[in-house]
DOZA-884290 format. One record per residue (C-alpha): residue in three letters; x, y, z. Coordinates in nm, 3 decimals. Layout:
N
 resn      px      py      pz
  ala       X       Y       Z
...
! end
This chain:
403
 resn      px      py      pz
  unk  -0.867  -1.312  -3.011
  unk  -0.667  -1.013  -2.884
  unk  -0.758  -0.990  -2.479
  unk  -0.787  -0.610  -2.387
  unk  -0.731  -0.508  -2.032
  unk  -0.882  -0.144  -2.090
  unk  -0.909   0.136  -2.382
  unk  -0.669   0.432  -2.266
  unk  -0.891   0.709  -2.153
  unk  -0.983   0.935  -2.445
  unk  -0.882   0.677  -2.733
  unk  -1.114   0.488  -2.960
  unk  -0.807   0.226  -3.059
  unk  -0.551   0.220  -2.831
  unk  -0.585  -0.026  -2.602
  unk  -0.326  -0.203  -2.252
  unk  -0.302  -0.567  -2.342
  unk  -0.440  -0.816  -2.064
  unk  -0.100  -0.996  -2.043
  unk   0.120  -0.697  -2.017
  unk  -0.118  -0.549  -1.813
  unk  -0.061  -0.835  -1.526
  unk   0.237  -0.905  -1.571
  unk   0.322  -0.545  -1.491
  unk   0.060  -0.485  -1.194
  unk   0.272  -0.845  -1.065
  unk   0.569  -0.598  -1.100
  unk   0.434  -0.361  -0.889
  unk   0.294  -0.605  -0.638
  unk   0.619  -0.813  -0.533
  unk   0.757  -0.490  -0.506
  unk   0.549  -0.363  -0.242
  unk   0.536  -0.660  -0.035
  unk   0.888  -0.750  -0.049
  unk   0.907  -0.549   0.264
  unk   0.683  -0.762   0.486
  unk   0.785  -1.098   0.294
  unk   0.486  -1.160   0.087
  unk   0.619  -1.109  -0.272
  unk   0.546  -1.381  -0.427
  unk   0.208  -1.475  -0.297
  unk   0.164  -1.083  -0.358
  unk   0.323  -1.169  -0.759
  unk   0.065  -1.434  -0.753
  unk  -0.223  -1.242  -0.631
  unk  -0.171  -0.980  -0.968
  unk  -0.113  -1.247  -1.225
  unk  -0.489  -1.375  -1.193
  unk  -0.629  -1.079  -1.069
  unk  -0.798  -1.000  -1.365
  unk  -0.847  -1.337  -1.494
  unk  -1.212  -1.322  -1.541
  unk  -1.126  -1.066  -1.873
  unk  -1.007  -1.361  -2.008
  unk  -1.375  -1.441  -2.144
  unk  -1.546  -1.317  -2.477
  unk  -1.835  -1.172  -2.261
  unk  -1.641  -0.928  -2.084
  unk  -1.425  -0.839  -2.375
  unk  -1.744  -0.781  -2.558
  unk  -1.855  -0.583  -2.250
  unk  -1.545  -0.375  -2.253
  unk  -1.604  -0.293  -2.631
  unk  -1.973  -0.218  -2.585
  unk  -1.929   0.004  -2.265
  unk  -1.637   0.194  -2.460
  unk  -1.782   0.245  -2.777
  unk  -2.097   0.373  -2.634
  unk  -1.930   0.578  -2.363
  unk  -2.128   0.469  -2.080
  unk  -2.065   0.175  -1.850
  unk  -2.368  -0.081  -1.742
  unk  -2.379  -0.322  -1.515
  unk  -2.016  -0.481  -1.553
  unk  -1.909  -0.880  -1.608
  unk  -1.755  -1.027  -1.248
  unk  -1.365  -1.042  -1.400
  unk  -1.232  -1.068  -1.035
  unk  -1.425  -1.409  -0.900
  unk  -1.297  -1.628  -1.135
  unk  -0.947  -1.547  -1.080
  unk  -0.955  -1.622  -0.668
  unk  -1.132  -1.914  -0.750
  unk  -0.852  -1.999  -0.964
  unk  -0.556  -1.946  -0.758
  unk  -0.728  -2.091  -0.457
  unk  -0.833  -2.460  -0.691
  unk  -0.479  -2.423  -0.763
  unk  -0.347  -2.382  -0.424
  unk  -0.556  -2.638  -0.294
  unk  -0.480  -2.931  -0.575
  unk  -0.136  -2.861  -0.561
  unk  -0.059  -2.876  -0.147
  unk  -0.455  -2.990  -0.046
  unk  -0.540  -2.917   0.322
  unk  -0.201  -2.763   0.439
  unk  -0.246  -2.501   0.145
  unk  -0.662  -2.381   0.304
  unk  -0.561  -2.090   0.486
  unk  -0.295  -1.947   0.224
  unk  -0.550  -1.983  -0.039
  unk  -0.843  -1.821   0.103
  unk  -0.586  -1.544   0.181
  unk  -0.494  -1.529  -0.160
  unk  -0.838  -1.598  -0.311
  unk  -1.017  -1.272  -0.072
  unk  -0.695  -1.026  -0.184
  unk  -0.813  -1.102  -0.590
  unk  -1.210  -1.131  -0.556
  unk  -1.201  -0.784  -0.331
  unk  -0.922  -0.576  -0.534
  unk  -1.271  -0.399  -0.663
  unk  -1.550  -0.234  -0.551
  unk  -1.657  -0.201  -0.161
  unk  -1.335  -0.434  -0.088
  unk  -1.216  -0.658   0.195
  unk  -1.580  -0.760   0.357
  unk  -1.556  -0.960   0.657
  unk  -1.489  -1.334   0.571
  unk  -1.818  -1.420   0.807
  unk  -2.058  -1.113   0.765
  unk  -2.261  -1.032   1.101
  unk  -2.543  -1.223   1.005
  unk  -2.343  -1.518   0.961
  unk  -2.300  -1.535   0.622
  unk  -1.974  -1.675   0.463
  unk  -1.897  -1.406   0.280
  unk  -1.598  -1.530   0.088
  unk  -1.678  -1.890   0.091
  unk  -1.995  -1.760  -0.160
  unk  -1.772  -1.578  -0.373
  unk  -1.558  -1.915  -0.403
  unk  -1.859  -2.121  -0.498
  unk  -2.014  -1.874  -0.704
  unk  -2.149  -2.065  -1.017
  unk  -1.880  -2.147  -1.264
  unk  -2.079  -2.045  -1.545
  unk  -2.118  -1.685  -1.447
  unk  -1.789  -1.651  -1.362
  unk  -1.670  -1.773  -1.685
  unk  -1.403  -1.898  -1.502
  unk  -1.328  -2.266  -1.732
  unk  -1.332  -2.046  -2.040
  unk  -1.111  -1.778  -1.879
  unk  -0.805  -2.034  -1.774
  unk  -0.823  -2.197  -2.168
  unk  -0.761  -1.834  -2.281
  unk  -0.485  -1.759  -1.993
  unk  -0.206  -1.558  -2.167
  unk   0.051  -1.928  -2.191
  unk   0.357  -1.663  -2.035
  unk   0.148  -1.590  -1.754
  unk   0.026  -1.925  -1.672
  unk   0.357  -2.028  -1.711
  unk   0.486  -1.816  -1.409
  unk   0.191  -1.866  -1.207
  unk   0.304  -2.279  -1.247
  unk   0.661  -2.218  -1.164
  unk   0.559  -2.003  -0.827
  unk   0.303  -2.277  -0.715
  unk   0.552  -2.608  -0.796
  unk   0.773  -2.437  -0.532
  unk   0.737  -2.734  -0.245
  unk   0.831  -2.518   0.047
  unk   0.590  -2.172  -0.110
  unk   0.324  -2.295   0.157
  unk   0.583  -2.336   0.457
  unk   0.791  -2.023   0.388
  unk   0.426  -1.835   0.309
  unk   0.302  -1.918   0.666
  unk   0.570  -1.893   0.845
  unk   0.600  -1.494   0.728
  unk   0.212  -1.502   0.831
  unk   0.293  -1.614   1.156
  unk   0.571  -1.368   1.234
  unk   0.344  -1.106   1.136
  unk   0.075  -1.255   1.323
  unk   0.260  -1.275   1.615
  unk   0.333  -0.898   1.662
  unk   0.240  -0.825   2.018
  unk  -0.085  -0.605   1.996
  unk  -0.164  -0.420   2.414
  unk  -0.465  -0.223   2.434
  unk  -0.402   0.139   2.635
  unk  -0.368  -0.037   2.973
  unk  -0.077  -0.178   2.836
  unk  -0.210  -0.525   2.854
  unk  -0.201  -0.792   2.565
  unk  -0.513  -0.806   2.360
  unk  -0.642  -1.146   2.323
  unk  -0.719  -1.300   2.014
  unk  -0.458  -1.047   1.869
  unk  -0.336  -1.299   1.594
  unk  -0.659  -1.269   1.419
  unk  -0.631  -0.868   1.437
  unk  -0.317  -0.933   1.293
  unk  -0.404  -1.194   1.004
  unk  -0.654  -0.932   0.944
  unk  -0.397  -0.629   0.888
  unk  -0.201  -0.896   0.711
  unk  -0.477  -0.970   0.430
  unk  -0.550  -0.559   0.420
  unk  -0.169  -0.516   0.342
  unk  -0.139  -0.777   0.060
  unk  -0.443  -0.648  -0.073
  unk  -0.323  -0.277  -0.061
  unk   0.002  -0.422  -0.278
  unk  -0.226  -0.572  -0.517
  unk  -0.429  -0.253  -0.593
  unk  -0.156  -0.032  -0.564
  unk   0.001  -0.213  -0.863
  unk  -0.325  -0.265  -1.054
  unk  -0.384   0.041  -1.044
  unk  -0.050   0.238  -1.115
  unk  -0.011  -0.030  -1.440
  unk  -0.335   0.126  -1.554
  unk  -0.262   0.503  -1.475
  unk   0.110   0.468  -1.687
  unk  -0.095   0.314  -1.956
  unk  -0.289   0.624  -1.971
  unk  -0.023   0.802  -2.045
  unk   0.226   0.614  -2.216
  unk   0.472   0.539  -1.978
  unk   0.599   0.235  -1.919
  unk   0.707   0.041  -1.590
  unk   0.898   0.239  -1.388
  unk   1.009   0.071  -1.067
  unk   1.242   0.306  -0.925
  unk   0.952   0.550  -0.958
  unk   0.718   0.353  -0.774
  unk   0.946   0.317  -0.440
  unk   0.977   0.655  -0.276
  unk   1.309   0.793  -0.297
  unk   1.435   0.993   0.022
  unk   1.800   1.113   0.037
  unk   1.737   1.149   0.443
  unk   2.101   1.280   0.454
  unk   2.048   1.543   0.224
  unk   1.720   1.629   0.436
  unk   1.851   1.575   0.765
  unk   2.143   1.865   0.649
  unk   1.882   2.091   0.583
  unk   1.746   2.107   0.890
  unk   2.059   2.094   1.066
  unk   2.119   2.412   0.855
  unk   1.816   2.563   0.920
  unk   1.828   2.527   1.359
  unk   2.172   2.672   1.297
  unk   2.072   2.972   1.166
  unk   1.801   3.009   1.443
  unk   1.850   3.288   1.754
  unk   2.074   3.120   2.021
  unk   2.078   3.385   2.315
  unk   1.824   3.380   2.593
  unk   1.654   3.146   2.799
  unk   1.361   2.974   2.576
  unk   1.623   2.944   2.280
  unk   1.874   2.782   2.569
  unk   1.566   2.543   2.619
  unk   1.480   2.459   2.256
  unk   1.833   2.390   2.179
  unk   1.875   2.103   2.448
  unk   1.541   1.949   2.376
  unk   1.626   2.010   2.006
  unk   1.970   1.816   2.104
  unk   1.825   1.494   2.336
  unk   1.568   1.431   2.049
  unk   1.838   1.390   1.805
  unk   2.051   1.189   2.056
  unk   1.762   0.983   2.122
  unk   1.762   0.798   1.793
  unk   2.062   0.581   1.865
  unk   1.733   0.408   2.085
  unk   1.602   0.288   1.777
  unk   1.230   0.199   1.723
  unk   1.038   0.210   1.938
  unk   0.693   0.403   2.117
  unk   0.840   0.731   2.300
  unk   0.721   1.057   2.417
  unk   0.851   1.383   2.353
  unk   0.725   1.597   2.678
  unk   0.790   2.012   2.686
  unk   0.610   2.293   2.772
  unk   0.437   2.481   2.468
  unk   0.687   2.714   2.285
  unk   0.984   2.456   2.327
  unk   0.994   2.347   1.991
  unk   0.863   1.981   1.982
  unk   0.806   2.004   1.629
  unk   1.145   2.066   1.459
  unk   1.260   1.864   1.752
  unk   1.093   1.540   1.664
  unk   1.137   1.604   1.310
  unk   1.521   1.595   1.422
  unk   1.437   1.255   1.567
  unk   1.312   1.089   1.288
  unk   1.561   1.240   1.023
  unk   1.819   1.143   1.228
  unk   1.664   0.788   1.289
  unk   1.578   0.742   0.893
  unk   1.909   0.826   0.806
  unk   2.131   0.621   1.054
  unk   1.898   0.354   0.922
  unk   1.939   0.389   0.585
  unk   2.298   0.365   0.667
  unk   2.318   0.109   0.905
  unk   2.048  -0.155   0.664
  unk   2.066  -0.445   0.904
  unk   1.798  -0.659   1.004
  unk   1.702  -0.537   1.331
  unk   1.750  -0.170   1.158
  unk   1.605  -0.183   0.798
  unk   1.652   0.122   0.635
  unk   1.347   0.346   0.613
  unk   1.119   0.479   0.363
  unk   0.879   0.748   0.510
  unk   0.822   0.961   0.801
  unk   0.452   0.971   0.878
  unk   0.364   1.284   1.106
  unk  -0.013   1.262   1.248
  unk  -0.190   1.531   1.370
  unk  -0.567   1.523   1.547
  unk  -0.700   1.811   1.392
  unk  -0.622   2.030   1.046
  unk  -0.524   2.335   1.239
  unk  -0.255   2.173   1.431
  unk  -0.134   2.020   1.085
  unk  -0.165   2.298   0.859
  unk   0.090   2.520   1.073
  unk   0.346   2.236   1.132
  unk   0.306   2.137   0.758
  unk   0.416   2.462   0.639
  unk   0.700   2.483   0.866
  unk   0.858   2.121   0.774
  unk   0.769   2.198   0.378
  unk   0.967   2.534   0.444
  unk   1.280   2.372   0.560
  unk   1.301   2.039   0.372
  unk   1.152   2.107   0.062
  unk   1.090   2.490   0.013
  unk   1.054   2.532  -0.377
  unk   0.880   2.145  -0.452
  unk   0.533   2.098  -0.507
  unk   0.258   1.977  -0.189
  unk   0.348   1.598  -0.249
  unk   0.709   1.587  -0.382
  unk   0.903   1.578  -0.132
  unk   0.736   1.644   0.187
  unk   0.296   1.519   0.148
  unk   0.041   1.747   0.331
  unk  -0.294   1.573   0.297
  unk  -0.606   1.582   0.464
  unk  -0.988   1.603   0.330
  unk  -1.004   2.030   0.359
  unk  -0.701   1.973   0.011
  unk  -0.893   1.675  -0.122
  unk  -1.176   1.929  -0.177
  unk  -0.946   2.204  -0.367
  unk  -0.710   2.250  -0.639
  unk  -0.541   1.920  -0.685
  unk  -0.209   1.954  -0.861
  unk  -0.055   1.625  -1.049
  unk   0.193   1.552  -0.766
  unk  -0.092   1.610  -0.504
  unk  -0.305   1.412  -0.701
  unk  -0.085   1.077  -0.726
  unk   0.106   1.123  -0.385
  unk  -0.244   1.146  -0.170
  unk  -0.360   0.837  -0.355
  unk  -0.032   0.646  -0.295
  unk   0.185   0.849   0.011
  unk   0.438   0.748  -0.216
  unk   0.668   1.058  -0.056
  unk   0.933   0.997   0.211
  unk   0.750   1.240   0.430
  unk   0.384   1.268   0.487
  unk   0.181   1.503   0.732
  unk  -0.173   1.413   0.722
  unk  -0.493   1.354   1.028
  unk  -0.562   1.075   1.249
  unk  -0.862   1.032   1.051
  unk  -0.671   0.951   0.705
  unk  -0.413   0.670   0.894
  unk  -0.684   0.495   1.076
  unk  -0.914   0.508   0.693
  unk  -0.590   0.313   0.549
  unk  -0.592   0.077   0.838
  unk  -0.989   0.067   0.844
  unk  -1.176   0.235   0.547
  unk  -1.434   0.023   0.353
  unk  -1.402   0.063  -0.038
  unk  -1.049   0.021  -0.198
  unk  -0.904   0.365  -0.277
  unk  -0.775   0.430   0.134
  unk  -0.646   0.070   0.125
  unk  -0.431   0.134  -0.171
  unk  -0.161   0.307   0.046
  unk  -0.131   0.060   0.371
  unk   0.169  -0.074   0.221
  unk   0.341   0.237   0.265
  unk   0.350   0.258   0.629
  unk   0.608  -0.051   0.631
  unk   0.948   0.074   0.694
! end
């Protein structure tokens, strides 16, 4: 039996095969979460993600749905692969390996539909510990691991007979766990590894649809993996020159142009401070935003250079306005200087919901889905959806905002 992960959109025969079609979203996956240390449970996470297609019911599903153009009331393909990975987990390390697993287990079940739910739901329901002992027989799970693609499976065994994947797995969880979280008062927030564990899950999970769904989307149009592609690219030299260039060329006599030029100057001085949380303080006029641009060019491209570990080199800058007015001016300056003749979402992002509503070009298209631009200027109200949002297509870009 030929296992079919999907029909490319508008085609009656052509078809993504299940294997290729995890082993490329596993591509993808370790990829993305190579920059907070979870690759291979992230690698793990895509190779049974879709399990559950392994079954003749939801191939025959996928055949019925496309052949008659509408879709009913789809086969559960995701349950059976978290319950998979997490019987896996569990027979191969037992108790030490009960955390990692239902980690691993939530990112699969949820990479559909409303996504991550709470683990406990409000009326104290256990959410994800249902989904786990969801009746075997409707989740075709037994029949699904028979059929497993033997290439896959075979990866999946050589990542879990790793003796130290457990310890090295939970000891990234703890670092990132162990990020100190303060409220505004500037005191510690208790209980903050749990916040933490939480963003944790959210990020592997955003790695996980991210490359589930940009192995589907090439697919569609016949292109295969790309890697390169899928990491943005930012030549922060070649950006930082141009606006360099551009606040040479600007007025220097009189008093106000005396005053931008200094703060212009400390903000650019100010990145040999690193990371950290600052503020930029000057009276209106004084020209805070090319001046923190100069910042964070500057920053991102001593980085880049630098590439040490308490430096890595960085992939975006993220600039976050309250409100679309504020946004829409700055976003047209920046895009004037850095990237003047690109499309909205090659080089420099502008996104918020008033664009989401209009024309969408291509690049607009994919780059709001994934911020997968070196610089993005979008609304408080799109970062905290990525960090926050219900459903799955927000959650797709949280990996972006490492580095």
């Amino acid at each position: 039996m030929i296992f079919k992960a999907r029909f490319r959109t508008g085609s009656d025969t052509e078809y993504q095969l299940l294997s290729t079609h995890l082993e490329e979203a596993g591509m993808y996956a370790e990829l993305f979460a190579k920059k907070i240390g979870l690759s291979k449970p992230a690698l793990l996470t895509a190779l049974v993600h879709d399990l559950g297609k392994f079954s003749s019911i939801w191939q025959k599903y996928l055949e019925k749905s496309h052949k008659e153009g509408r879709k009913g009331k789809p086969e559960d393909h995701s349950t059976a692969g978290g319950q998979y990975l997490y019987e896996a987990i569990k027979e191969k390390f037992g108790d030490a390996g009960e955390l990692i697993g239902q980690f691993l287990a939530a990112c699969v079940i949820y990479h559909h539909g409303s996504g991550l739910p709470d683990v406990i739901g409000l009326d104290g329901t256990p959410r994800l510990y249902n989904r786990l002992l969801k009746d075997r027989e409707k989740t075709h799970i037994d029949e699904a691991a028979a059929n497993l693609d033997p290439t896959i499976k075979q990866k999946i065994d050589a990542l879990l007979s790793d003796p130290n994947f457990i310890s090295e797995t939970a000891e990234t969880l703890n670092r990132l766990m162990d990020a100190p979280v303060k409220d505004a008062m500037d005191t510690p927030v208790k209980n903050a590894r749990y916040f933490n564990l939480g963003l944790s899950v959210r990020a592997l999970s955003s790695c996980l649809i991210d490359g589930d769904r940009r192995s589907s989307a090439l697919d569609d149009r016949e292109i295969s993996v790309r890697l390169e592609e899928a990491a943005a690219q930012a030549d922060w030299t070649a950006l930082l020159k141009r606006l360099e260039d551009h606040l040479a060329g600007l007025p220097a006599e009189g008093k106000i142009n005396e005053i931008r030029r200094k703060v212009s100057e400390r903000c650019a001085a100010f990145a040999e401070q690193g990371d950290g949380v600052y503020t930029l303080t000057a009276a209106t006029g004084a020209g805070k935003t090319l001046a923190s641009l100069r910042y964070a060019l500057t920053l991102a491209e001593r980085a880049s250079k630098d590439h040490i570990a308490e430096r890595a080199g960085k992939d975006h800058i993220f600039i976050i306005a309250p409100y679309t007015s504020i946004l829409d001016q700055n976003a047209d300056i920046i895009r004037g200087i850095l990237d003047p003749a690109g499309e909205n979402g090659e080089i420099v992002l502008e996104h918020h919901s008033n664009l989401e509503k209009g024309e969408q070009t291509e690049h607009f298209a994919d780059s709001s889905e994934t911020w997968n631009t070196p610089v993005i200027i979008t609304t408080m109200v799109q970062f905290l959806e990525t960090l926050f949002g219900s459903g799955t297509r927000k959650i797709r870009r949280m990996h972006q905002l490492a580095n």
